[in-house]
ZABA-314099 format. One record per residue (C-alpha): x, y, z. Coordinates in steps of 0.25 Angstrom, whole numbers, padded with zeros to 4 digits, always signed. Layout:
XYZ;...
This chain:
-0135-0034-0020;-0124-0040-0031;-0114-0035-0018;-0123-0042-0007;-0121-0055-0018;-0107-0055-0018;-0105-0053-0005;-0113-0065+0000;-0107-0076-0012;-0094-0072-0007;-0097-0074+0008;-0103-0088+0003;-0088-0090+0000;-0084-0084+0013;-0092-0093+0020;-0087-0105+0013;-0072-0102+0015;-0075-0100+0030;-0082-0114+0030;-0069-0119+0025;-0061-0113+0035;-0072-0117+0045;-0069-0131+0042;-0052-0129+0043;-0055-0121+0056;-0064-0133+0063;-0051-0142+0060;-0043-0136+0070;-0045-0129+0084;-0031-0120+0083;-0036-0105+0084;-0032-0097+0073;-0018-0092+0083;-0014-0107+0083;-0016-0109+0070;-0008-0098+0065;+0005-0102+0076;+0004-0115+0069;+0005-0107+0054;+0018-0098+0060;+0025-0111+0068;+0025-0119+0055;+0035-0112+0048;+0043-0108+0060;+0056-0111+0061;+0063-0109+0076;+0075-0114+0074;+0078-0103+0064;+0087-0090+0068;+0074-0082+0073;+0084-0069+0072;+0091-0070+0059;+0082-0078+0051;+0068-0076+0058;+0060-0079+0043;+0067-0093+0045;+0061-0093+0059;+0047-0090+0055;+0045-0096+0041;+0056-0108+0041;+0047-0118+0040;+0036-0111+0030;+0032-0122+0021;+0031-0121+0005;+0019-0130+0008;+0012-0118+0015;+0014-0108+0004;+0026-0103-0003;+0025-0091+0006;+0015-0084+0018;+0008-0076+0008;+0004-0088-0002;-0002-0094+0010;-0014-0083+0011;-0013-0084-0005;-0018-0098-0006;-0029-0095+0003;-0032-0082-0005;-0031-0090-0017;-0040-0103-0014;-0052-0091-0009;-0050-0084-0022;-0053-0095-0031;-0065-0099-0023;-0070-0083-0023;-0069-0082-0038;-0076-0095-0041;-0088-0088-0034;-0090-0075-0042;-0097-0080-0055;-0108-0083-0043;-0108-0069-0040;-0117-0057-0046;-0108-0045-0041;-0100-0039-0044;-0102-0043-0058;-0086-0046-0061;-0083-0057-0053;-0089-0065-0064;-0080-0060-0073;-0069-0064-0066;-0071-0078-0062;-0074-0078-0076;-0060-0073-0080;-0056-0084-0069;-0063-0094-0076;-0057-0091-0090;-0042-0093-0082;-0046-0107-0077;-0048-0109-0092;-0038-0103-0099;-0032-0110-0111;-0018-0111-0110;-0009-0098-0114;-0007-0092-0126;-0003-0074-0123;-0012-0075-0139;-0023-0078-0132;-0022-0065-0125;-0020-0059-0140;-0031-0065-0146;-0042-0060-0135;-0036-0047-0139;-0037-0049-0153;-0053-0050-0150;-0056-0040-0140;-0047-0029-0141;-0042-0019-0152;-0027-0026-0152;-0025-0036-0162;-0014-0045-0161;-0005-0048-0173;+0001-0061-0166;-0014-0066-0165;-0015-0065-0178;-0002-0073-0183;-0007-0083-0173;-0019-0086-0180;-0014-0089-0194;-0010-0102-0193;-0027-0105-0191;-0031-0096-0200;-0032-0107-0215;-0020-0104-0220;-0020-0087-0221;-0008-0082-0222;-0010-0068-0216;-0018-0059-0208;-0022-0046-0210;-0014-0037-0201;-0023-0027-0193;-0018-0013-0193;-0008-0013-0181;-0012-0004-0169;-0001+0009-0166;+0008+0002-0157;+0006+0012-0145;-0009+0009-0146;-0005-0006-0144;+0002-0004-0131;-0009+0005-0127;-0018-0007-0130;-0009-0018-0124;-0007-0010-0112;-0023-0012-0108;-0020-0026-0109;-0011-0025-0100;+0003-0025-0108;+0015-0013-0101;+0028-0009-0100;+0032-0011-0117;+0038+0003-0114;+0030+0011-0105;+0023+0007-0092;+0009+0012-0092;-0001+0010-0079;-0011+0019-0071;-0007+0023-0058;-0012+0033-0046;-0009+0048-0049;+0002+0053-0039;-0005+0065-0033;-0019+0058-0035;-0019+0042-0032;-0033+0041-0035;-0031+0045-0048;-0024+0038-0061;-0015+0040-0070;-0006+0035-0082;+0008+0033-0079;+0019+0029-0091;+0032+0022-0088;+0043+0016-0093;+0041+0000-0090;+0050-0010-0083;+0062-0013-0090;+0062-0028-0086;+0048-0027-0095;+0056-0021-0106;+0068-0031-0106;+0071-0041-0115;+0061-0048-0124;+0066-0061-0127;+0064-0064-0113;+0050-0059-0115;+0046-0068-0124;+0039-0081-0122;+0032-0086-0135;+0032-0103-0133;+0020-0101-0143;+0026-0094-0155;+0017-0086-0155;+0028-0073-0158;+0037-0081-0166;+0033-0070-0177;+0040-0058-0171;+0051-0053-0173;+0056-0055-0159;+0069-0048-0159;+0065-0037-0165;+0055-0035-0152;+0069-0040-0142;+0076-0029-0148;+0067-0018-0148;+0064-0020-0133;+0078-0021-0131;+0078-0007-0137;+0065-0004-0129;+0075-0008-0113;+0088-0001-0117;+0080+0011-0120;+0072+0009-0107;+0082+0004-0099;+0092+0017-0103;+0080+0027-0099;+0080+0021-0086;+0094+0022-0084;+0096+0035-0087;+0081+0042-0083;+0078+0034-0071;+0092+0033-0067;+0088+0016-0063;+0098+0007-0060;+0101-0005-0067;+0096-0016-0057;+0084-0008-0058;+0083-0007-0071;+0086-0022-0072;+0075-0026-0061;+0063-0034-0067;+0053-0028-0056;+0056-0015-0061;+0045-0006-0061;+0041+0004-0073;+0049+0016-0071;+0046+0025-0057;+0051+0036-0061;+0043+0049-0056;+0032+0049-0065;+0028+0062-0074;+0015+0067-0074;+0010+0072-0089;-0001+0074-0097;-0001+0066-0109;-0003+0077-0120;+0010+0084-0116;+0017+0073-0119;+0020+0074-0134;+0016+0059-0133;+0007+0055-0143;+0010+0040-0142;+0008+0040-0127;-0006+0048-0129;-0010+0036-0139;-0003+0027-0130;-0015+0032-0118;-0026+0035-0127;-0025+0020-0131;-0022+0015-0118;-0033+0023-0110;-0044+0023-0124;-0045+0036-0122;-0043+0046-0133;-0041+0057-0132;-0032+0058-0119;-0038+0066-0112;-0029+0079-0113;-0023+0081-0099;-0022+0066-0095;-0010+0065-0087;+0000+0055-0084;+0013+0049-0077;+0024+0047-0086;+0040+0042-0081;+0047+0048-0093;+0042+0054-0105;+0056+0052-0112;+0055+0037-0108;+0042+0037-0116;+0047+0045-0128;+0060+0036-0130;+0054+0023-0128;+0040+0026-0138;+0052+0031-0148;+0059+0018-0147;+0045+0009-0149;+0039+0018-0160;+0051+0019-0167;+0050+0002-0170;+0035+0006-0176;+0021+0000-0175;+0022-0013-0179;+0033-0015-0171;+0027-0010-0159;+0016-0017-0163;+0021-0031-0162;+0031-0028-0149;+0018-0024-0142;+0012-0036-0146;+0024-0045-0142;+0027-0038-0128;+0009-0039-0128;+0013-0054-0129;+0025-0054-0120;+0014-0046-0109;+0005-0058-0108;+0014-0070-0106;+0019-0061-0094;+0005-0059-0090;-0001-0073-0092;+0012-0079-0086;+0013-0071-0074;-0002-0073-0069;-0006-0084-0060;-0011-0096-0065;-0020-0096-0055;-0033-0090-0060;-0038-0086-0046;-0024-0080-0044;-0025-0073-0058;-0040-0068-0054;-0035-0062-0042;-0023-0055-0049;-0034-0049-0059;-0044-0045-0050;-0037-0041-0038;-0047-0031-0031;-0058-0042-0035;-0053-0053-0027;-0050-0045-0015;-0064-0041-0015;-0069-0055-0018;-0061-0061-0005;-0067-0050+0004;-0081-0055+0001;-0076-0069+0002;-0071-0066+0015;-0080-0057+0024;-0076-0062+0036;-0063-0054+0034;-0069-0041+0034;-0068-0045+0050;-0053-0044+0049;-0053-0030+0045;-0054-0024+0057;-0043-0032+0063;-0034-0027+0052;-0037-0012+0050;-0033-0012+0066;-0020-0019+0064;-0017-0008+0051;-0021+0005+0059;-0011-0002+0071;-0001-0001+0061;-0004+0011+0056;-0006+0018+0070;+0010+0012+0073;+0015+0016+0060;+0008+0031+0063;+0016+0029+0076;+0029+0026+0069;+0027+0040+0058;+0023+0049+0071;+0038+0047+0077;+0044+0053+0065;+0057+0046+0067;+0062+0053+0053;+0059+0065+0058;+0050+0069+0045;+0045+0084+0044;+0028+0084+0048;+0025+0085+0034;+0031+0072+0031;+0026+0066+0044;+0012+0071+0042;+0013+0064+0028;+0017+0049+0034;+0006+0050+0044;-0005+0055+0033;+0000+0043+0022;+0000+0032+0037;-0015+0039+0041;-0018+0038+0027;-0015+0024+0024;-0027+0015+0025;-0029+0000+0025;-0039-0006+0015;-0044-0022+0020;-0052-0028+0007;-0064-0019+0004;-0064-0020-0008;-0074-0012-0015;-0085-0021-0024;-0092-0008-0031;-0079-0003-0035;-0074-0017-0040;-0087-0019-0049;-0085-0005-0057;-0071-0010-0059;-0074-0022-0065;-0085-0017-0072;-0086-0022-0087;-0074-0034-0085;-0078-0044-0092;-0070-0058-0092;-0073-0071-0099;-0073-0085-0093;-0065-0091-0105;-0056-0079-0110;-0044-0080-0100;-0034-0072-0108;-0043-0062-0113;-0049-0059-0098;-0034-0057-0095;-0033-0046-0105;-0046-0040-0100;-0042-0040-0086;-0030-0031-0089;-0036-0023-0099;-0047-0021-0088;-0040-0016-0077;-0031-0008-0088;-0042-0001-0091;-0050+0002-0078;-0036+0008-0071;-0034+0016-0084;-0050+0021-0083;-0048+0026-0070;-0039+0037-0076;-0051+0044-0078;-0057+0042-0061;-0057+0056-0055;-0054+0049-0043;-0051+0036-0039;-0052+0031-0025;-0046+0018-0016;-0057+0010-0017;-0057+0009-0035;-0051-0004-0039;-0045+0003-0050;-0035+0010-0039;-0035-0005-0033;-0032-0011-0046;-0021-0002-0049;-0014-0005-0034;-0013-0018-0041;-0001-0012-0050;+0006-0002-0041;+0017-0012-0038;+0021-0016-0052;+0024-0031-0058;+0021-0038-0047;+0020-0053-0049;+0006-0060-0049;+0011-0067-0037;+0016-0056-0029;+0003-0048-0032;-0006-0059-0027;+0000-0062-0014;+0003-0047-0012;-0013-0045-0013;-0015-0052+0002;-0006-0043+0008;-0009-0028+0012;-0004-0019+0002;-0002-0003+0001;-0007+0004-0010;+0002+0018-0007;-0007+0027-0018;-0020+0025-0010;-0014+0022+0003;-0021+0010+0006;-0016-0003+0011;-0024-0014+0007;-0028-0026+0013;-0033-0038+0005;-0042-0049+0015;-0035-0060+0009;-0022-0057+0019;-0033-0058+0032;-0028-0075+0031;-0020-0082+0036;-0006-0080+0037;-0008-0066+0038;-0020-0066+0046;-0029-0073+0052;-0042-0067+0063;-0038-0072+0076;-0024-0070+0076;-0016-0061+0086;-0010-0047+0083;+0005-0055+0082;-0001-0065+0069;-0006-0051+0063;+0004-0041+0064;+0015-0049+0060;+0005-0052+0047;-0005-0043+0044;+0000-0031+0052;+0015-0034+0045;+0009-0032+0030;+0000-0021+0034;+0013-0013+0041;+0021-0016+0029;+0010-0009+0019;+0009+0003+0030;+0025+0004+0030;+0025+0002+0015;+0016+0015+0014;+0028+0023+0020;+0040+0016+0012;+0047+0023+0001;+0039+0020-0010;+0024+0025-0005;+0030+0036+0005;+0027+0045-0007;+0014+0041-0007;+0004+0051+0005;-0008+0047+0011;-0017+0050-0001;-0006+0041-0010;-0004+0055-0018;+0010+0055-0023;+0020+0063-0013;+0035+0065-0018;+0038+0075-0009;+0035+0069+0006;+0042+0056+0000;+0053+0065-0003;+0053+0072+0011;+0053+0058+0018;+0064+0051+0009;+0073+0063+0012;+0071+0062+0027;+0084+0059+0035;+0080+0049+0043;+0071+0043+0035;+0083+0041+0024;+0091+0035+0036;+0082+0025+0038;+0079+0021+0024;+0095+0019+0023;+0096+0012+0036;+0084+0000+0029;+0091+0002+0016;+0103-0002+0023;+0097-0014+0031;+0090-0019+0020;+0099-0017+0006;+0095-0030-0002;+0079-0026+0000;+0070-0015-0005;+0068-0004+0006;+0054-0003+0003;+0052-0018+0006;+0060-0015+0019;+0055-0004+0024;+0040-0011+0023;+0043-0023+0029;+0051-0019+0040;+0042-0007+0043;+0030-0016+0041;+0035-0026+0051;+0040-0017+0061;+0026-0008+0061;+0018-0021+0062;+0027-0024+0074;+0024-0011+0081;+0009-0013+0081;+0009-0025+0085;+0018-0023+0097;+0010-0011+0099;-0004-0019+0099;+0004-0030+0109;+0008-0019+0117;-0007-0013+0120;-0015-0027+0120;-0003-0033+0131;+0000-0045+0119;+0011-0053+0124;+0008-0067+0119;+0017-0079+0116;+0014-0089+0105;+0020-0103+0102;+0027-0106+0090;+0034-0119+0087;+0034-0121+0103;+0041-0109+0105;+0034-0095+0110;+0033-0083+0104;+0031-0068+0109;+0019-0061+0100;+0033-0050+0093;+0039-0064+0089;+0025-0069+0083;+0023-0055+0076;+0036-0056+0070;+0034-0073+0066;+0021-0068+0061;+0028-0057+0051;+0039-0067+0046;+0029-0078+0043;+0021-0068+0032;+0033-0071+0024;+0036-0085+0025;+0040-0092+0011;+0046-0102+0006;+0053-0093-0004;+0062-0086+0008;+0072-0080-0001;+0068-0080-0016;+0061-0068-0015;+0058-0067-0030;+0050-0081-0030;+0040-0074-0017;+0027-0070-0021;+0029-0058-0010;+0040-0057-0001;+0054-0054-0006;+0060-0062+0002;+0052-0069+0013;+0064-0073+0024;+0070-0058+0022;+0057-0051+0023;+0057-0058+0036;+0071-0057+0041;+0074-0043+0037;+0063-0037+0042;+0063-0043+0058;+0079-0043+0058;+0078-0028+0059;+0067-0027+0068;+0071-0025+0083;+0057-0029+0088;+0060-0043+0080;+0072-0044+0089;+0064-0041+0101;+0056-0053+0099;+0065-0062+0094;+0076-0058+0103;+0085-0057+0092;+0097-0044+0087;+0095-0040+0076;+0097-0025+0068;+0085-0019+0068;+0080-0009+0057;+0069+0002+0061;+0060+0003+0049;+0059+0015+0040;+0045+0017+0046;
C-alpha cells in the first residue's frame, strides 16, 4: 500500500513536468531530429581545419551561455527536477525517510552562518567526545568564572577511533571497508598509510579567521607533523620504492601496495585492537577477525612517533586536525542544498527520479539493445585472438565480457528503507545532521562486516561504490553520476535515468545521434572493464593476480601497450586505452547496424551535407564540448576537452575514411 503511495504522488510529478514540456513542445513543429541538427550546427564551426583540429570544427562556437560544458547542460535539467522531487516528500507516507531528508534539506535552507564549533558543540551534546576548545569558548559568557573543570581526557587512540565515525581519516593511517579480494560480496577492514599531500605542512592547513585556536601552541603541532611527512615520505621512498613526482602528487592515493591479509590477534597490536574495538564498538574483537594491512612496520614506526609525544598531546593534535577536517568538508560541499542532498543520498535520489519519470522505463529497451550490440562486437573483437593468448586466458576474457551486465535505474525501495532505517534528521540542526549523515553511513558499511553475504542489489555495496575512486571532487562526483559507470568488483555497469536527456539522448533520434552519445560512454565503461587496472578483476569480480600476470606478460599484448604508450606520452594510458577503444567499439556497431538495416542517409548541417560516419563521429566530439578547452584542472569531467577529441579521431582510420582526411592511425589495445 505505503509503495502504491509513493508511486502515484510521484507520477503526479511526472505528469506535471510532462505538462511543462507539453507546452514547450506545442511552440514549435520541428521533429525531435530537426531539433537536435539545430543543437549540433550552433556550435559548428566549418571553417575550422576538420583534419587537424576536428574539436574546433564541431564545438567552435559552444557558448558559455549554454553551459560551461555538455554535461552541465543535462546537470541544470537534472538539478531544476531535483529540487521539485524533494519539495514533495514530506507529502509522502513511504518510505518513511524521505521526510527526514527534506527535513535535513530544510535545516541547509536555514543554516546560520559558519562557525566549524557549531559542529563541536552538537557533539559536545550528543556524543561521548567533549571538546576542550568548546569549553575555552564559552568563558567569556560564563559571569566572570575563570576556569572550567577539565573532564578527564579520552586515550588519544580511542579519540581517533571516535573521530573517525565522524568522518575524520588519514592523521596517519587510512582506514575504510572494502570488498574482500577472493569474496566481493563480503567486507572487510583495510589499514593504510594516508596520502602525503594530507600530511603536508600545517600552516597551510590552517584557516582560523575567528580565533578560535589562537590558544594552541601551533608550532609545536607544524613541527610535529613535519616529523609525522619526513617519516612517511622516507617509508615511501625506501618500501614502496615511489618516485618523487609521485610522492609529490596532491591526487595521490593511500598507499596501493599489495595489501596483507592478517588476523588481528597476531599482530602484537594492542593499540590497533583498541583502535577497532573502539571503532567497530565491539569488544572483545571477535578472535579470528581478519584484516588487510599494507605494512605492519609502516604502522609500528609511525604509532611509535605519535605515542611517544603522549596523550595530551595527541589529544589536542586530534582536536586541531578534527577542526582542520571540517573547514575542508564544509568548504568543499555545494552550497547548493539540493546539490548537497544529492551528494548525501546518492542511491535515494536515483530512485526518487525513476519514480518521477516512469515514462523512462520505455527507453530501457532501446538501451539494453544498443549495450548487448556492443557487447556482441567486443565478443567479436576477443574471439579473433589477435595477441594469440593461451585458451585459459582466452576463456577468462570471454567469461569476465559474458559476465558483464548492464544495470538501467532499478533501484530497489525495500532495500533502501532497511538502510535508512532509524536515520533521524532535524529541520533546524544543519550542522549536527551533517555529523549524523557521516557517522550514519560509517556505521552501516562497518555493520555489514558482520553479513554472511551481501549481494548487488544492498545499498550498503552501492554506498560503498561511491568511494572506490578516492578524493574525488563534489563536482566531479555529481556530473560523473549521469554518465554510465563500471563497478569492476560486482561487474556491473550502471546506468543512472537522468543520462536518457537530452544531449545525450533523446526518443526519436536515429542510431547516428545515439552511438556517437549513449553508445560512446557505454563502450568506454565495457573497454574500461578490460584496461589495466580491472583486468585483475574475473567475472565474479573475485581478485585474480595470476591471469593478469599471464596477460601483461603477453608478447604481443606488451607490443601494443608500448605502441599507445608511445603515441600518447603526456596522457594516462588507462584514459587512453578507454577512450580510443570506447570510440572505436562504438564505431564498429554502429557501421555494423548501418550495414544490415541499408542506412545511408545524409543530413544537413550549416548548409553543408553530411554522411551518417561524419554525423556519428560530430555526435562523439560534441559530448565534450566546453568552454574550458584546455585548462583541464578547471573541468568538472573531462581532462581536457579539445584533446579528448582530437586524439582520439586522429588515430582512427575510420575517421579518415569519412572525413577524407591522412592521418596515423592507432589500433586500440582492444
Amino acid at each position: 500500500m505505503g509503495k502504491a503511495l509513493v508511486q502515484i504522488f510521484l507520477l503526479l510529478g511526472t505528469l506535471c513536468f510532462t505538462l511543462v514540456q507539453g507546452e514547450a513542445t506545442n511552440a514549435t513543429s520541428l521533429t525531435v531530429e530537426q531539433k537536435k541538427l539545430q543543437y549540433m550546427e550552433s556550435s559548428m564551426d566549418l571553417d575550422q581545419p576538420v583534419c587537424t583540429n576536428f574539436y574546433k570544427y564541431a564545438c567552435k562556437k559552444w557558448s558559455f551561455f549554454i553551459a560551461s560544458e555538455a554535461l552541465d547542460v543535462l546537470e541544470t535539467n537534472v538539478e531544476t527536477q531535483m529540487e521539485n522531487i524533494i519539495e514533495v516528500f514530506p507529502s509522502l507516507m513511504y518510505p518513511e525517510f524521505l521526510k527526514s531528508i527534506h527535513n535535513h534539506y530544510q535545516s541547509c535552507k536555514s543554516r546560520d552562518e559558519f562557525d566549524v564549533l557549531d559542529y563541536l558543540k552538537w557533539m559536545n551534546e550528543h556524543t561521548d567526545i567533549k571538546w576542550p576548545l568548546v569549553k575555552q569558548k564559552e568563558l567569556p559568557g560564563m559571569g566572570g568564572e575563570e576556569k572550567v573543570e577539565e573532564s578527564t581526557p579520552l586515550d588519544w587512540i580511542e579519540l581517533l577511533a571516535l573521530t573517525r565515525t565522524y568522518g575524520l581519516n588519514d592523521i596517519f593511517i587510512y582506514e575504510t571497508v572494502v570488498q574482500r579480494q577472493e569474496d566481493p560480496n563480503k567486507l572487510i577492514v583495510v589499514i593504510k598509510r594516508p596520502p602525503l599531500h594530507k600530511i603536508g605542512d600545517l600552516k597551510h592547513q590552517i584557516y582560523d579567521p575567528k580565533g578560535h585556536l589562537q590558544h594552541m601552541d601551533l608550532e609545536s603541532f607544524r613541527n610535529f607533523q613535519i616529523d609525522l611527512l619526513n617519516l612517511t615520505v622516507h617509508f615511501v621512498e625506501r618500501v614502496e620504492k615511489a618516485s618523487f613526482e609521485v610522492i609529490m602528487d596532491s591526487t595521490g592515493r593511500p598507499s596501493d601496495t599489495k595489501p596483507l591479509l592478517v588476523k588481528v590477534n597476531e599482530l602484537q597490536m594492542p593499540w590497533l585492537v583498541k583502535y577497532l574495538e573502539t571503532l567497530l564498538n565491539r569488544r572483545p574483537l571477535d578472535a579470528g577477525m581478519e584484516i588487510y594491512i599494507n605494512s605492519v612496520e609502516y604502522l609500528q614506526s609511525v604509532y611509535s612517533l605519535m605515542n611517544a609525544r603522549g596523550n595530551r598531546f595527541m589529544n589536542e593534535y586530534i582536536q586541531l586536525r578534527f577542526f582542520i577536517y571540517l573547514q575542508e568538508k564544509f568548504f568543499t560541499r555545494s552550497f547548493k542544498c539540493v546539490q548537497y542532498i544529492r551528494e548525501s543520498f546518492p542511491l535515494v535520489m536515483q530512485w526518487a527520479y525513476e519514480k518521477n519519470n516512469l515514462q523512462l522505463k520505455w527507453q530501457i529497451p532501446r538501451v539494453e539493445k544498443i549495450y548487448e550490440n556492443l557487447k556482441a562486437e567486443f565478443r567479436q573483437s576477443l574471439q579473433t585472438n589477435s595477441y594469440n593468448f593461451s585458451e585459459y586466458v582466452q576463456q577468462y576474457l570471454l567469461d569476465k565480457l559474458d559476465g558483464l551486465t548492464l544495470m538501467v535505474g532499478q533501484m530497489n525501495v525495500l532495500e533502501l528503507q532497511r538502510y535508512y532505517t532509524n536515520m533521524s534528521l532535524a529541520a533546524n540542526k544543519y550542522y549536527g545532521n551533517h555529523l549524523q549523515i557521516a557517522n550514519f553511513h560509517f556505521k552501516r558499511l562497518h555493520e555489514a562486516l558482520g553479513h554472511e553475504q551481501l549481494t548487488s542489489s544492498s545499498p550498503e555495496m552501492w554506498h560503498l561504490q561511491q568511494f572506490v575512486d578516492y578524493g574525488q571532487r563534489l563536482e566531479k562526483t555529481l556530473s560523473l553520476a549521469h554518465l554510465p559507470k563500471l563497478y569492476p568488483r560486482l561487474n556491473v555497469i550502471y546506468l543512472p535515468l537522468t543520462v536518457l536527456q537530452p544531449p545525450f539522448y533523446e526518443d526519436g533520434l536515429s542510431d547516428e545521434f545515439i552511438y556517437g552519445s549513449l553508445g560512446f560512454w557505454l563502450a568506454h565503461e565495457i573497454v574500461k572493464s578490460f584496461d589495466q587496472h580491472h583486468l585483475v578483476y574475473d567475472a565474479k569480480g573475485k581478485v585474480n593476480t595470476q591471469m593478469l600476470q599471464q596477460i601483461q606478460t603477453n608478447r604481443k599484448y606488451k607490443k601494443s601497450l608500448w605502441e599507445l604508450r608511445h603515441n600518447f606520452p603526456h596522457y594516462d594510458l588507462e584514459d587512453k586505452i578507454n577512450d580510443l577503444g570506447g570510440l572505436k567499439l562504438a564505431y564498429n556497431a554502429f557501421s555494423k547496424l548501418k550495414l544490415a538495416h541499408h542506412l545511408n542517409r545524409s543530413f544537413t548541417l550549416n548548409n553543408s551535407s553530411f554522411t551518417s560516419d561524419q554525423l556519428f563521429f560530430l555526435n562523439y566530439a560534441q559530448n565534450f564540448c566546453s568552454t574550458l578547452c584546455g585548462f583541464s584542472d578547471l573541468g568538472t569531467l573531462f581532462y581536457n576537452s579539445c584533446d579528448r577529441v582530437n586524439l582520439q579521431v586522429q588515430r582512427l582510420k575510420e575517421f579518415d575514411k569519412a572525413f577524407d582526411c591522412h592521418g596515423y592511425s592507432t589500433e586500440p589495445i582492444w
